[in-house]
C-alpha positions as CSV (number, residue, x, y, z in Angstrom):
1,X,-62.4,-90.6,-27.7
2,X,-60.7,-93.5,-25.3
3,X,-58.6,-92.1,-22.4
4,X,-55.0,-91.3,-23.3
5,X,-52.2,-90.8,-20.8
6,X,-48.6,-89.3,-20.7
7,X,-46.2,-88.6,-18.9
8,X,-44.9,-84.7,-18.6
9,X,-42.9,-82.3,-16.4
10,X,-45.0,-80.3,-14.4
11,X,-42.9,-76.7,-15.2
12,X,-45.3,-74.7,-12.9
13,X,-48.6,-73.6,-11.6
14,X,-51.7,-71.7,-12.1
15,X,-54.9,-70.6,-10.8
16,X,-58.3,-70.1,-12.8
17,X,-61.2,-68.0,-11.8
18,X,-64.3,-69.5,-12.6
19,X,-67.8,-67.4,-12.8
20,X,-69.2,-68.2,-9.7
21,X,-65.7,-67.0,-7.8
22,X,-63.8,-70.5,-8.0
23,X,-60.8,-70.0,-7.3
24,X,-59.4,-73.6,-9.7
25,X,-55.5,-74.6,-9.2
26,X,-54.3,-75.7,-12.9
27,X,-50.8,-77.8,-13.7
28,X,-48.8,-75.7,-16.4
29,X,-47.0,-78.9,-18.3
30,X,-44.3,-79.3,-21.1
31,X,-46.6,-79.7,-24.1
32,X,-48.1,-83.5,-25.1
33,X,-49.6,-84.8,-27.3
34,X,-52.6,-87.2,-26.3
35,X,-55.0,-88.5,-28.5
36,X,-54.1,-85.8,-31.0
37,X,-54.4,-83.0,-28.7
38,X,-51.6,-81.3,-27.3
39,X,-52.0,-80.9,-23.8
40,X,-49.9,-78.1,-22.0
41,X,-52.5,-78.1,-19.1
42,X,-54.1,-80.1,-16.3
43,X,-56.7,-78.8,-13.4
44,X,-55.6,-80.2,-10.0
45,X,-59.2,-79.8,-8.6
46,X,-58.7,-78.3,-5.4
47,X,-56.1,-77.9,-2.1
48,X,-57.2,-81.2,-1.2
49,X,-56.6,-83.3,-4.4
50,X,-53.2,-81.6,-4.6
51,X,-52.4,-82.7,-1.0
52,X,-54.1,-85.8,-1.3
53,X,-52.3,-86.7,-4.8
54,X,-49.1,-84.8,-2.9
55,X,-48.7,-83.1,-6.4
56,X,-45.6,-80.6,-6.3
57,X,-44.0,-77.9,-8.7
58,X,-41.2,-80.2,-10.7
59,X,-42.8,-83.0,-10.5
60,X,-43.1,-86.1,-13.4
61,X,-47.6,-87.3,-13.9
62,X,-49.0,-89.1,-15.6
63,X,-51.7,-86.8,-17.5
64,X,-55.1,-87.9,-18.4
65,X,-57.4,-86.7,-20.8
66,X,-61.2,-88.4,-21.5
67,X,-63.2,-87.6,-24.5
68,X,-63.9,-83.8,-24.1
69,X,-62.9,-84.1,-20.1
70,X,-60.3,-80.7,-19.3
71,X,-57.4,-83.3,-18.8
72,X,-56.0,-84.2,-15.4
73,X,-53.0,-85.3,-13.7
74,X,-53.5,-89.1,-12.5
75,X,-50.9,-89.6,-10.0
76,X,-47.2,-88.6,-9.5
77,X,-44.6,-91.0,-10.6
78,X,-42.5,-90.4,-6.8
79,X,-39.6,-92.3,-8.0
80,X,-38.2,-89.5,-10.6
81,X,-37.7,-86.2,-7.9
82,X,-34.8,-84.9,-7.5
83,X,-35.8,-83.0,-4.2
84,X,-35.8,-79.7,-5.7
85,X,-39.6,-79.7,-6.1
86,X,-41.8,-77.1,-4.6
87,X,-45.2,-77.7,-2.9
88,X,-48.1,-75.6,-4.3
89,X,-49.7,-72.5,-2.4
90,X,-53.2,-71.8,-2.4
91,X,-53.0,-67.8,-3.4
92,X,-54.5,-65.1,-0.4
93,X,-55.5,-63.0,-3.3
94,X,-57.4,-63.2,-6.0
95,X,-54.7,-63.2,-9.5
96,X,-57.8,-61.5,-11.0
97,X,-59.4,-58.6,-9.0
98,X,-56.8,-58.7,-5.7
99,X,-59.5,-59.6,-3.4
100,X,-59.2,-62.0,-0.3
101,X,-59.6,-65.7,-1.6
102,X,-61.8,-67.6,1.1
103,X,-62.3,-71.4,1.6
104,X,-65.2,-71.9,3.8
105,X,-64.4,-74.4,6.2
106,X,-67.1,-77.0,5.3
107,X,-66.1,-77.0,1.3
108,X,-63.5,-77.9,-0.8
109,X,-63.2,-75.1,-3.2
110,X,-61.5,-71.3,-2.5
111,X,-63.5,-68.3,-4.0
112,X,-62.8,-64.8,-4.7
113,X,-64.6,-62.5,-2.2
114,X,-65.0,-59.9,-5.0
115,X,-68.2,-58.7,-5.6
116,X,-66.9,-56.7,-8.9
117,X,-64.1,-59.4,-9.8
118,X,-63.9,-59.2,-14.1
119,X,-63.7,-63.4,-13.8
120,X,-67.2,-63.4,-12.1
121,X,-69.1,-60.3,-13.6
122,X,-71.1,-61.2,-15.7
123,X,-73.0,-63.8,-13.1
124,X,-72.6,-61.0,-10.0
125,X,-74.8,-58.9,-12.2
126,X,-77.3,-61.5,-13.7
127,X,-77.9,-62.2,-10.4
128,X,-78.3,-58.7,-8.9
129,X,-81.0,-58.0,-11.4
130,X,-82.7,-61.1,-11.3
131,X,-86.6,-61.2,-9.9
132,X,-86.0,-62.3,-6.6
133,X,-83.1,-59.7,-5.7
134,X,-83.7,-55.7,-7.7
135,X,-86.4,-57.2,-10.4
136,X,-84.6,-55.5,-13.1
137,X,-87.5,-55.7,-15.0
138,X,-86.3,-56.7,-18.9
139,X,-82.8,-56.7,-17.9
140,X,-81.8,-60.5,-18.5
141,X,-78.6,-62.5,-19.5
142,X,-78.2,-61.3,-23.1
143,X,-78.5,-58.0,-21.9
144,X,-76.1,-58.1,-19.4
145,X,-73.4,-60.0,-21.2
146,X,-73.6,-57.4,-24.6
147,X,-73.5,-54.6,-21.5
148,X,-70.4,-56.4,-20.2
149,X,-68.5,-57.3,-23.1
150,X,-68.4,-53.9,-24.5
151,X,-67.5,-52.8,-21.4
152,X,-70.6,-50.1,-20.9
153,X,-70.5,-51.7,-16.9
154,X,-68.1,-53.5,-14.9
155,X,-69.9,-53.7,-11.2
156,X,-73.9,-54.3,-10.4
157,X,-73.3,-50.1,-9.6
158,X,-72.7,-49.3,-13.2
159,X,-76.5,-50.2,-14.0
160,X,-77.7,-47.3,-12.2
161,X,-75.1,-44.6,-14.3
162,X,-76.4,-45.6,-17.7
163,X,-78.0,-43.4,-20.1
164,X,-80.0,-44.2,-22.8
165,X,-77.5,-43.7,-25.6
166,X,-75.8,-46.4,-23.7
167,X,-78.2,-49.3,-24.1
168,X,-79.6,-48.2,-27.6
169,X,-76.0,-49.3,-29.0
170,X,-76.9,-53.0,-27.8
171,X,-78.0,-55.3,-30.5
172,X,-82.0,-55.2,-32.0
173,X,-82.4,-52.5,-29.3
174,X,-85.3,-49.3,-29.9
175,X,-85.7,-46.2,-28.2
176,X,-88.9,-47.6,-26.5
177,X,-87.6,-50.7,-25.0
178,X,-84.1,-48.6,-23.9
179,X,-86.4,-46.6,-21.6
180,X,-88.3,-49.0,-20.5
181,X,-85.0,-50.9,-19.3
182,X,-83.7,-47.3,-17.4
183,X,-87.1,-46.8,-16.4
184,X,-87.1,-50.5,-14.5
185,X,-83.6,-50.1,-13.5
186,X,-84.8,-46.5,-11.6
187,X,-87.6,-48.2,-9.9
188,X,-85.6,-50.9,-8.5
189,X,-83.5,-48.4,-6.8
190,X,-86.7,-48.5,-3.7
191,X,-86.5,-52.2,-2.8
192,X,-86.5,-53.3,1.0
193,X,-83.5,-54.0,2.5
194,X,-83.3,-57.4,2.7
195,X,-83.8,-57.5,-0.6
196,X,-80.6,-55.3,-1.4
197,X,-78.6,-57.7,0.7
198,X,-79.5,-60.3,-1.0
199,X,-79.0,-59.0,-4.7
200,X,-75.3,-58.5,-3.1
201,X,-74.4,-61.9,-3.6
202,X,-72.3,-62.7,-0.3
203,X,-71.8,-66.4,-0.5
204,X,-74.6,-68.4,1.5
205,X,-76.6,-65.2,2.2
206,X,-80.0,-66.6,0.4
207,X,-83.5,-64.6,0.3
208,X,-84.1,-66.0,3.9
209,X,-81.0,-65.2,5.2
210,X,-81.0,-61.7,3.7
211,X,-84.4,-61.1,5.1
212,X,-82.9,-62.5,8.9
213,X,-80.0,-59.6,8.4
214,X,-82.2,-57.2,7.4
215,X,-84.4,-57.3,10.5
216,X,-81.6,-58.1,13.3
217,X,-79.4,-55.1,11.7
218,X,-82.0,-52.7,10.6
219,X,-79.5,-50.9,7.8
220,X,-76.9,-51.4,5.9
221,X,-74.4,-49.8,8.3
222,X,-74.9,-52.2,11.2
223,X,-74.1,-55.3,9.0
224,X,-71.1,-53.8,7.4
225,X,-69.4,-53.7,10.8
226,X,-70.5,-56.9,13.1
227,X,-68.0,-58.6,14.1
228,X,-67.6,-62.5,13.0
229,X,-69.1,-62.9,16.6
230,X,-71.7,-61.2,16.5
231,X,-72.8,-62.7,13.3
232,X,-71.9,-66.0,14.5
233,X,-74.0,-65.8,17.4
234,X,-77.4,-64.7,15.5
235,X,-80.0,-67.4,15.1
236,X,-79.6,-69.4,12.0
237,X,-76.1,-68.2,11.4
238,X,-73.3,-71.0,12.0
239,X,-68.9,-70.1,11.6
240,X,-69.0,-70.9,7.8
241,X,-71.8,-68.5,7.0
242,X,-70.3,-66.0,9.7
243,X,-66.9,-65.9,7.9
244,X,-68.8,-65.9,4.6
245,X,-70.9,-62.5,5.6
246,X,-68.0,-61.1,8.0
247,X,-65.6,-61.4,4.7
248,X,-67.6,-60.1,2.1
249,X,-67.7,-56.7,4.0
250,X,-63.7,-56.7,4.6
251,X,-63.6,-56.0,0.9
252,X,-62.4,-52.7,-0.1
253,X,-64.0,-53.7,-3.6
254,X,-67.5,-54.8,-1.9
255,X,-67.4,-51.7,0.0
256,X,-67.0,-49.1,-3.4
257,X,-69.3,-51.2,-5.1
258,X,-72.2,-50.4,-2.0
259,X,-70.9,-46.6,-1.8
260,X,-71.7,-46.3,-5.9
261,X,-74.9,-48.0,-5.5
262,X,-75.6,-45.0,-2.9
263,X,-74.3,-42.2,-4.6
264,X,-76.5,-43.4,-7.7
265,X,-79.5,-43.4,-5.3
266,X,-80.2,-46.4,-4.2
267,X,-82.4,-46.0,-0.9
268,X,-80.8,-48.7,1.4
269,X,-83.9,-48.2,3.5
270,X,-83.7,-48.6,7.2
271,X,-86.1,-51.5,8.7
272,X,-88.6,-49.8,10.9
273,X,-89.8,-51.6,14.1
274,X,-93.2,-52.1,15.1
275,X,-93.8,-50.4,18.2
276,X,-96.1,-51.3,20.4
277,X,-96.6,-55.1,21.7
278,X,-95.7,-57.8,19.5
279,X,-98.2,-60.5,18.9
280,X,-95.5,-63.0,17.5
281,X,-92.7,-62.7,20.0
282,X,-91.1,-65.9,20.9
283,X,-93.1,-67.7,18.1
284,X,-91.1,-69.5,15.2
285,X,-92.5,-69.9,11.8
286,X,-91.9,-71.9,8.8
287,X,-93.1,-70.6,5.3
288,X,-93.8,-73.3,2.9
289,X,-95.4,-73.7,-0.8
290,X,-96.3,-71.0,-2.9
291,X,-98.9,-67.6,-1.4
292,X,-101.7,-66.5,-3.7
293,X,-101.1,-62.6,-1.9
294,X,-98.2,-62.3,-0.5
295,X,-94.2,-64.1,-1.3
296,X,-92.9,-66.3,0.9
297,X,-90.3,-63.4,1.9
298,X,-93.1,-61.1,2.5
299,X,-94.9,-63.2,4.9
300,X,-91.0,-64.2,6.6
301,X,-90.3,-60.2,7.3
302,X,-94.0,-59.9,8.9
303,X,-93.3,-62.2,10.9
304,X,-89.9,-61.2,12.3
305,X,-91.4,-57.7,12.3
306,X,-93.7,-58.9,15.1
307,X,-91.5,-60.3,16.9
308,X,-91.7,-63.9,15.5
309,X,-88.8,-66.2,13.8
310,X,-89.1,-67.4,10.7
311,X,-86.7,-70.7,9.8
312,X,-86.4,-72.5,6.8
313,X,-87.1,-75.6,8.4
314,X,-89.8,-78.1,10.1
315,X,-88.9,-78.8,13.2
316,X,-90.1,-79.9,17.0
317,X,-89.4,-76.4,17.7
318,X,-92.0,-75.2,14.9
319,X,-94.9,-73.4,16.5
320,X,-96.8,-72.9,12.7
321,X,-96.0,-74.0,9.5
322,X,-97.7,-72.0,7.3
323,X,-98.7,-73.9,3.7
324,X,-99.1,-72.4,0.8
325,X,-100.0,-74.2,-2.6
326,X,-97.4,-77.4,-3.5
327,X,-96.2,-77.2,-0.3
328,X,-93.6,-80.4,-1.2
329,X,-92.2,-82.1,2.4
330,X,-92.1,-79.4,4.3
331,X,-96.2,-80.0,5.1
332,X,-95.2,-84.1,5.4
333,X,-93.1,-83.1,8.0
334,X,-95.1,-80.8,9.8
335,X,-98.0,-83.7,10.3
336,X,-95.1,-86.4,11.3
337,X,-94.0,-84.2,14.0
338,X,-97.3,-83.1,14.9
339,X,-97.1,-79.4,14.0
340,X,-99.9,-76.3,13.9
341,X,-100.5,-76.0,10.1
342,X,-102.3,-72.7,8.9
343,X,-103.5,-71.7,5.8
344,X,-102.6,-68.1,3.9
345,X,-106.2,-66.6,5.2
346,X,-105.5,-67.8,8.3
347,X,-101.6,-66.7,8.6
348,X,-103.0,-63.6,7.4
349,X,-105.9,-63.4,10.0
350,X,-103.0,-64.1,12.7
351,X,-101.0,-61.5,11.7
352,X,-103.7,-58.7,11.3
C-alpha cells in the first residue's frame, strides 16, 4: 500500500502499555478513512515527539498511515486552533496496574514500574523463569502464556502456589510432565541471590549487575531500602540505573510480589563473606567468552567474594581479563591496552 494522508480532529488522548512496560501516548481521532482503512488512531511516539511536533488535545494533523505502519500524525496544521486546545500530560501512574510511570533520564520512552502490571505479564514471567534468572526447568513461553490467559497466575509469585491439577488442564499436558514442571519450579525456589534479583526484572539490573547488588547488600532487605544515594554511589551504578533500582522497590506492587515469593518459600539466601584475608582485594576483573566449569556469573561472585571487582568492561584499569572460549573483543582489547590475560585453569588456580 502507498502512504495515504488526512486530515482529522484530534478529540483526545490515550496511553498504551506495551509488554516490556512502555508506557506509548496514542491520538484518539474522528474516524478516516485512508487507503480503505478507517483510522480512528495515531501513536505520538513519545513526550518528545509530542513536544517536538507541539501536538495538543483539539488540534487539526495530518494523519499518516504506510503499508501495515500503526498510522501516525505528520504535523499539525497551526493555522486552524482556536486556542482552546490542551497540551498532553505524560500520566504519573500507570492506566493499567496504578504503578509509578518512570522515564529514565537517558531514554525517550516512560515505563510502568510494575513488576505484576496485566499489560507486561506475560514477559515479567517468561523472563523470571528463564535459564539465566530461576531455570524453570520446562517452563517456556507456551507455557506461561496458556498459564496467563486462563488466568491460573497473574505475578512471577503465582508459579510457586500451583498444584498439579492446575497445569494438567494446559493443552497436550500428562501427569508426568506436570510434575516434572512443579518439581523444577520447587527446586528453583534455592537459587543465590543475585540470581533472584535478577529474575526480578528491575529495568537495567542485568546478571552482572544483580550479582554487584547481591554482594554489596548481602540480602534482600538491604537493597529494598538504600537510598537513591547510596545506590548511586556504588561502583558501576550511575543516576539512571540508581533511579531505575531505587524505583522498582518504591512499588507497593513489587514489594507483595517479593513478600508472596517468601511466603511460598523462596530462600532469599543471605550472601556470606569470606572471612579471613582476601586474596583479590583491590583487584578488578573482567570475565569474557564462554567457561568450560564454571558461568561467567559464577566466576564474577568469586571474585567479589574475595574481595576483587568484576566489571563488564576492558579497561586501563583491568588488572586480569580472564578468557574463556569465543572470547569476541573483549580479548582484542585486552592485548591493545596491554592487559594480564588468564586462562579458566589459571583464574581457577588464582582463586584456589
Amino acid at each position: 500500500m502507498g502512504i495515504g494522508s488526512q486530515v482529522s480532529w484530534q478529540t483526545g488522548d490515550h496511553v498504551n502499555v506495551g509488554r516490556t512496560g512502555a508506557v506509548t501516548p496514542v491520538a484518539i481521532l474522528e474516524p478516516i478513512e485512508i487507503g480503505g482503512v478507517e483510522v480512528s488512531r495515531a501513536t505520538l511516539h513519545n513526550e518528545d515527539e509530542i513536544v517536538r511536533k507541539d501536538v495538543r488535545i483539539g488540534d487539526t494533523v495530518i494523519v499518516q498511515r504506510a503499508g501495515d505502519v500503526i498510522p501516525e500524525i505528520v504535523t499539525v496544521i497551526t493555522s486552524k486552533r482556536r486556542g482552546d486546545e490542551k497540551k498532553f500530560t505524560m500520566p504519573k501512574k500507570c492506566p493499567v496496574c496504578s504503578a509509578e510511570v518512570m522515564r529514565p533520564e537517558d531514554e525517550a520512552v516512560a515505563r510502568c514500574t510494575g513488576i505484576a502490571c496485566p499489560a507486561k505479564i506475560k514477559e515479567t514471567i517468561v523472563h523470571f523463569a528463564s535459564k539465566r534468572a530461576m531455570d524453570i526447568d520446562g517452563l517456556g513461553d507456551k507455557l506461561i502464556e496458556q498459564m496467563v490467559d486462563k488466568k491460573l497466575i497473574s505475578d512471577p509469585a503465582d508459579l510457586y502456589y500451583l498444584e498439579k491439577e492446575d497445569i494438567l488442564k494446559l493443552e497436550r499436558m500428562g501427569d508426568k510432565l506436570a510434575r516434572n514442571i512443579l518439581d523444577a519450579i520447587e527446586a528453583s525456589k534455592h537459587r543465590p541471590l543475585s540470581r533472584i534479583i535478577y529474575a526480578l526484572g528491575i529495568r537495567h539490573a542485568g546478571e552482572h549487575l544483580s550479582l554487584l547488588l547481591a554482594n554489596h547488600f548481602k540480602n534482600i532487605e538491604g537493597l529494598k531500602s538504600a537510598s537513591y544515594e547510596e545506590l548511586e554511589g556504588i561502583f558501576e551504578i550511575g543516576p539512571a540505573v540508581a533511579q531505575s533500582i531505587h524505583a522498582f522497590f518504591q512499588q507497593k506492587q513489587n514489594l507483595k510480589v517479593i513478600e508472596k515469593l517468601k511466603k511460598s518459600g523462596v530462600q532469599f539466601p543471605k550472601v556470606v563473606e569470606v572471612k579471613g584475608p582476601k586474596s583479590l582485594e583491590g583487584k578488578t576483573f573482567v570475565c569474557t567468552g564462554t567457561m568450560e566449569s564454571l558461568s561467567r556469573d559464577e566466576a564474577e561472585e568469586i571474585v567479589q567474594r574475595l574481595g576483587g571487582r568484576a566489571s563488564s568492561s576492558v579497561s586501563k584499569n583491568a588488572d586480569y581479563v580472564v578468557a574463556g572460549t569465543s572470547p569476541g573483543s573483549k580479548l582484542e582489547e585486552a592485548k591493545r591496552l596491554g592487559r594480564p590475560i588468564l586462562s579458566e585453569e589459571e583464574f581457577k588456580k588464582m582463586v584456589k
